[in-house]
N, C-alpha and C positions, 0 to 999 in steps of 0.2 A: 194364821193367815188362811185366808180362803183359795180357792183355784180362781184362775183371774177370768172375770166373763167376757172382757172384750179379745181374750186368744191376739193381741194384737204384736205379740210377740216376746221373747223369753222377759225374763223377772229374776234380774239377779242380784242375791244379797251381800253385799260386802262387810266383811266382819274384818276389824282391826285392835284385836287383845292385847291390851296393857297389863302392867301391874298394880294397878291400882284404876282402870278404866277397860270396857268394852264399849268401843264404838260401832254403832251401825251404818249403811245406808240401803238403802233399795232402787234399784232405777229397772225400768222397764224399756227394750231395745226396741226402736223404733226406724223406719226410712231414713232419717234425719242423725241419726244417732242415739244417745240415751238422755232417754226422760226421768227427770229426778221424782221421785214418789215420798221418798220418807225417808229423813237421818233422826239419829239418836245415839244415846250414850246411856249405859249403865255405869255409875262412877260408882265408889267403895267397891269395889269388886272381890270376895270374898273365899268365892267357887265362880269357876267359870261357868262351870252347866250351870249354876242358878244365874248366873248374869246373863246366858243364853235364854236363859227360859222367859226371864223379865223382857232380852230385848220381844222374844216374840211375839209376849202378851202385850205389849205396846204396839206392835205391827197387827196381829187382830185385832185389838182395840179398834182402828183403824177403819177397821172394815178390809185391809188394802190385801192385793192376791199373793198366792202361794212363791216361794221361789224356785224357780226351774232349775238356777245356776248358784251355786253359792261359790264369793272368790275371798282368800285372805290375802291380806297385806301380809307378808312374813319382812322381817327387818334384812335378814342374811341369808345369801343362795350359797354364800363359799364358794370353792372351786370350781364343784360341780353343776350347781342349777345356774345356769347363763343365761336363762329365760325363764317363763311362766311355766311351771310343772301340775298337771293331771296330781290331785290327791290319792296316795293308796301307802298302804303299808310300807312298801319298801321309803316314798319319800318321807314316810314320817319317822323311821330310823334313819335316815341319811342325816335329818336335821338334828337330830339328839344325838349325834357325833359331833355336829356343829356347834353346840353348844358352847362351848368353850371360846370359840370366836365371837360372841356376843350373850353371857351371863345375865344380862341386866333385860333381855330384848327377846330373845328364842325362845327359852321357858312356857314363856306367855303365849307366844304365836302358836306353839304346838299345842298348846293347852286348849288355846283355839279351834285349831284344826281336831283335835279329839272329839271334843266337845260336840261341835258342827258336826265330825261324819258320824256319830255315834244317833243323835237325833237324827239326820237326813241323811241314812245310808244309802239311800237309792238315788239322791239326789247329785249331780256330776259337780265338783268341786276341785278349785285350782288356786296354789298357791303362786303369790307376784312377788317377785325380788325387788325390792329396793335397792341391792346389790346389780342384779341384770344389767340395766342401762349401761351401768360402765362395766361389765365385765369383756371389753376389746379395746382397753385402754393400751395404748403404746406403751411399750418394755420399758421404756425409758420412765414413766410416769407409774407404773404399777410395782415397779422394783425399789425397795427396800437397798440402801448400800450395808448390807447386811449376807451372808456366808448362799451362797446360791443353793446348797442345801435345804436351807430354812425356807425360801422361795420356792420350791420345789415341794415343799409339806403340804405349803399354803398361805404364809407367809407373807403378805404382800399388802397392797392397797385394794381395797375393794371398793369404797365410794359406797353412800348412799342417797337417799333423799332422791332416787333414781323413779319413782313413780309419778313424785311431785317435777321433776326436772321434763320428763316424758310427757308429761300435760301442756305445761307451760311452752314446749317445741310444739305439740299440735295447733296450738294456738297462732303459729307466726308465720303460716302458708304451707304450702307445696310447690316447690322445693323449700326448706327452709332458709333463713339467713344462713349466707357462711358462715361468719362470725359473731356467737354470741356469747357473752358472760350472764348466767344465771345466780341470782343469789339468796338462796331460800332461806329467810332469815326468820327464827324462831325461838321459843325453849332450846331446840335444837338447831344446831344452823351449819351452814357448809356452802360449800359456790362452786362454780362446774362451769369448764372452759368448751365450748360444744365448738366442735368446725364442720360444716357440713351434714348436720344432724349428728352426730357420733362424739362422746364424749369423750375427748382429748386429756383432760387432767381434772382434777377432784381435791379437794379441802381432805375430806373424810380420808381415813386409812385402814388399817387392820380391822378396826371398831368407830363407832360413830364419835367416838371420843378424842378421835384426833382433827386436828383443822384449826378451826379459830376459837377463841374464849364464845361461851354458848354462858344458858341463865346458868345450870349449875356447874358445868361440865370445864378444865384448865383447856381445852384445845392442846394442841400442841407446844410442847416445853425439852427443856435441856433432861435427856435422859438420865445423865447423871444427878439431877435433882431428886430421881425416885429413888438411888441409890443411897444418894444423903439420908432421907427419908428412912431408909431401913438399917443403914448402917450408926446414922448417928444417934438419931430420934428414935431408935427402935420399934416404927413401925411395924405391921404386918401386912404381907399383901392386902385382907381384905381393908383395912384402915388405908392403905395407898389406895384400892378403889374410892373407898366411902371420900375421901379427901378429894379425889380431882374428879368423881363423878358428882360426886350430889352435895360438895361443898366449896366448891372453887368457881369460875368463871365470872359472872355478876353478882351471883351471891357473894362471893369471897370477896372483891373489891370492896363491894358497896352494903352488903348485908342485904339484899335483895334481888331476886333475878325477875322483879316484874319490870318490864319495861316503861310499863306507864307511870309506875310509883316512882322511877328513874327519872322522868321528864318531869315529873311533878317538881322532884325534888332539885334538880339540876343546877339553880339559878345561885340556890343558897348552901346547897350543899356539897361540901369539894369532892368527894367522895363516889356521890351520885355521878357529877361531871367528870371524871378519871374513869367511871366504868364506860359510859359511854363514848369517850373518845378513844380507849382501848379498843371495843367493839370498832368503831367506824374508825379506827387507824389500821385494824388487820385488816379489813374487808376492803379498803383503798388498797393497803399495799397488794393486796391479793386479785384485785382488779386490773391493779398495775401490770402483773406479773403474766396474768392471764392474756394480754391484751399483747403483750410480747411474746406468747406461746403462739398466739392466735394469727402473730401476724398485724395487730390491728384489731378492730371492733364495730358491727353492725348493731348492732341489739344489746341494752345490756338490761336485765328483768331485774326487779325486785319484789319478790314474795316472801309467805309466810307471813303470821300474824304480826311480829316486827317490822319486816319488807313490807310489808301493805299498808300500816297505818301507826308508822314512824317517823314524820317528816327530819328531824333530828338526826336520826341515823341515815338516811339517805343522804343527807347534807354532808355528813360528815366524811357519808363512804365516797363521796366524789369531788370534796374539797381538793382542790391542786390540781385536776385531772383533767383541767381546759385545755391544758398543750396538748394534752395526748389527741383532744377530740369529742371529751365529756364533760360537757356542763347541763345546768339544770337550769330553769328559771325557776325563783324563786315561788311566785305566786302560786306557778299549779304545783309543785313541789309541797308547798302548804297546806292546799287544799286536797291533798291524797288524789288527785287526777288520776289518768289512766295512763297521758304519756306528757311525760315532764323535762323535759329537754328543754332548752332553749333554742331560740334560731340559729345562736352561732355554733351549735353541736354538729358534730361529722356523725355522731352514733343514734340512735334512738334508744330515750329511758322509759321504761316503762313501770307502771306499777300493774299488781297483776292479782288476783285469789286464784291458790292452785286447787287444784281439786283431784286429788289422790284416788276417791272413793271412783270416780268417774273412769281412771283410768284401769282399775281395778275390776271394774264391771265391763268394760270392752277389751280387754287382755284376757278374762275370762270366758267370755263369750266368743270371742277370736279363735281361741284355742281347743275350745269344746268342736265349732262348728264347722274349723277345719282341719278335725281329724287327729286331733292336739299336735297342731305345729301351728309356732305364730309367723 
């Protein structure tokens, strides 16, 4: 990347490490907000510093300027990070104690953050919890009925998909709606009861693996099934992860966790139609639920590559929910419209693209430029 000529304001890079992908993006901060410049993805990802080094030869490729600010998306803040945190050595051990609360997810993001400060040590860098959002969830919703001790360790509900939920609430004014139900529906998926901007209850738990049935992931299930599982079957811990992370959800019903290969299939195959009515019966009942937390319903969002361009699972997730105050019309329902409601609706539905990276780059910039407090 070159130094940027027009100074027209910081240039911040958002990096998002998978295990098996590094995403980029770049926005430059403007009067207006942030200007998108350049996303990308390193996939096969083998080393991160070479996956770092590819994204940047793509960004000079470019032509496009240097970054001023670099922010990662990290999956888990834990206990302690309740907001956006300044990079420095101390938080990069705080999260490798973390580790254990999300195996599949942290690994990667500090691999991330190494990577990035080792290249751009001079350069100011901040990690975003997708955990944060709902870290002032009510007692009643964060607690486990489980020994107050274990709660006390850390034990608890933490919620994610908190950067995508934070986008999607920018989007719906100042003040926000009181009441909205968010449902970021993806690979990964989860839904979030917000009242008065502040996230009231959460799908997600301990790990991003609890909630609703996801493409690989069982959501949540009867605890004593993982007992079965070792006591009878003789599993091993890691064989009870490999099984409810990356072999159960859609894949496990249907032998697929794409959604579209799912609608393809739906009409002719039982199979296909049993996963997706599974998805859009937890996501109703969960809506249902929410909507009684709430008090009722203003808003209710549907995002994520699913939520945005699944007319099927929208259907499904609001089939019954006319009494409550939630229907759809059909037509713009079909047509992936932006708000899909029907006239005799009390709530507004919306369809929505979140934009994680965006909130990443001004939670970064936020926090560098006042003084790191957001």
């Amino acid at each position: 990347m070159v130094p940027d000529p027009a100074g027209s304001g910081d240039v911040v890079l958002c990096l998002n490490t998978g295990s098996s992908s590094l995403k980029f993006a770049l926005f430059r901060a403007t009067a207006e907000g942030e200007e998108s410049l350049a996303e990308g993805a390193v996939e096969q990802v083998t080393s991160v510093a070479d996956a770092l080094g590819s994204a940047f030869r793509q960004l000079e490729e470019k032509g496009l300027p240097q970054a001023s600010l670099v922010g990662h998306r990290i999956v888990h803040g834990g206990p302690a990070h309740l907001s956006s945190t300044r990079v420095d050595a101390a938080l990069v051990a705080s999260l490798k104690g973390l580790m254990p609360l999300a195996p599949l997810h942290l690994p990667y993001g500090i691999a991330g953050i190494e990577a990035a400060f080792s290249r751009l040590r001079d350069v100011p860098q901040v990690a975003c919890f997708d955990t944060a959002f709902h870290a002032h969830l009510p007692d009643c919703a964060a607690h486990f009925a489980i020994p107050k001790a274990l709660f006390d360790e850390g034990i608890r509900r933490y919620g994610f998909h908190g950067l995508s939920y934070q986008y999607v609430l920018s989007t719906l004014g100042t003040p926000p709606p009181g009441r909205v139900v968010v449902a970021h529906l993806g690979s990964g998926a989860s839904l979030a009861a917000i009242k008065d901007g502040r996230s009231v209850d959460t799908t997600m738990g301990l790990t991003p693996g609890g909630g609703i049935p996801m493409g690989t992931r069982s959501g949540d299930l009867d605890p004593g099934l993982v007992l079965y599982l070792m006591r009878e079957k003789g599993f091993s811990c890691d064989q009870v992860e490999q099984l409810l992370e990356r072999e159960s959800g859609l894949l496990g019903i249907a032998g697929s966790a794409d959604m579209r290969d799912l609608v393809q299939r739906h009409e002719s195959d039982a199979l296909a139609r049993l996963a997706i009515e599974v998805l859009g019966y937890s996501v109703r009942k969960t809506i249902g639920a929410y909507m009684a937390v709430l008090g009722g319903l203003d808003v209710l969002v549907f995002t994520g590559g699913i939520g945005e361009h699944t007319p099927l699972i929208r259907e499904a997730a609001c089939e019954g929910l006319s009494s409550l105050g939630v229907a759809l019309d059909a037509t713009k329902n079909a047509r992936n419209e932006a708000e899909i409601q029907h006239g005799s609706s009390r709530a507004r539905v919306l369809v929505m693209k979140t934009d994680e990276d965006r909130i990443v780059a001004r939670n970064t910039r936020q926090l560098i430029r006042n003084g790191n407090a957001l």
